[in-house]
Steps between C-alpha positions, in 0.01 A plus 500: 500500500683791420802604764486834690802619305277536205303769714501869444617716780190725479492864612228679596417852423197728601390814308227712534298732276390798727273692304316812579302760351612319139911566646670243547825457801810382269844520603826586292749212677820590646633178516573185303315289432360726192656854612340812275210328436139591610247219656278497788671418848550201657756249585559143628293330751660371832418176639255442703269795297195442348533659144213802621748561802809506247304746329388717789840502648754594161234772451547684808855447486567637105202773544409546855168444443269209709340365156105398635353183340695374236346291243666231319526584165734187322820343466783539295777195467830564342765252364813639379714210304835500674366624863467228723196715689155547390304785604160508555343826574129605647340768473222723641272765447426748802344865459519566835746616761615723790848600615688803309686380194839538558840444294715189571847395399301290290418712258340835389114488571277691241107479457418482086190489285393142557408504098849612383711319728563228263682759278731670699802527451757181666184327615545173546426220228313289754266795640434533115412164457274506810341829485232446215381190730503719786297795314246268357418269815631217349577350860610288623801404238769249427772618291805325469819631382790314322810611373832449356817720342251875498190341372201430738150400431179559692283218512108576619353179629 
């Protein structure tokens, strides 16, 4: 039997898609990790939260919006070589929500063509990667994500 050293130390992320009237919610992150880039929000769940709450809750903190009904839309895992930490990222579909969308120190908050987002300028690789899935109902997914010295490849399963 294998010892718990040989574990990952998992982390788990939340994102969510929030797409309405073919726009789509991304944000242009202020911060590390990943700071210029453009993704959807979200952020790391807190113990205790069920991955819809995580959702719920980093939405209304990086947009003030109250995201309604969030569907789960897949999973991506990523394995860095070198990082001791995997990260394992779910993510969710809404196209509903109330609240008035408002700027965070998280990043700046712009609503783009939900076709052409995946070709904006700085957006990031993984929202790439994810977006075709995303536009064709190809939920849910499993992608995984490994990586070493600037090279990573997505894997669909």
């Amino acid at each position: 039997m294998a010892s718990w050293s040989e574990s990952a130390f998992t982390v788990m992320i939340v994102f969510c898609f929030l797409i309405r009237d073919r726009k789509i919610l991304l944000i242009t992150r202020a911060n590390e990790p990943y700071r210029g880039s453009r993704t959807i929000p979200g952020g790391k769940k807190q113990r205790g939260e069920s991955l819809r709450e995580a959702c719920i809750r980093e939405m209304k903190e990086e947009t003030g919006l109250t995201v309604k009904d969030p569907k789960f839309a897949g999973l991506l895992q990523v394995c860095v070589d070198g990082d001791n930490k995997e990260y394992v990222s779910a993510y969710f579909t809404a196209d509903d929500c109330e609240g008035t969308l408002t700027q965070s120190e998280e990043g700046n908050l712009e609503w783009i063509d939900f076709d052409k987002s995946a070709e904006i300028a700085a957006i990031h690789p993984s929202y790439a990667a994810l977006f075709p899935l995303i536009r064709d109902g190809k939920t849910p997914f499993n992608v995984a994500l490994r990586g070493s010295e600037g090279r990573a490849d997505y894997a669909y399963e």
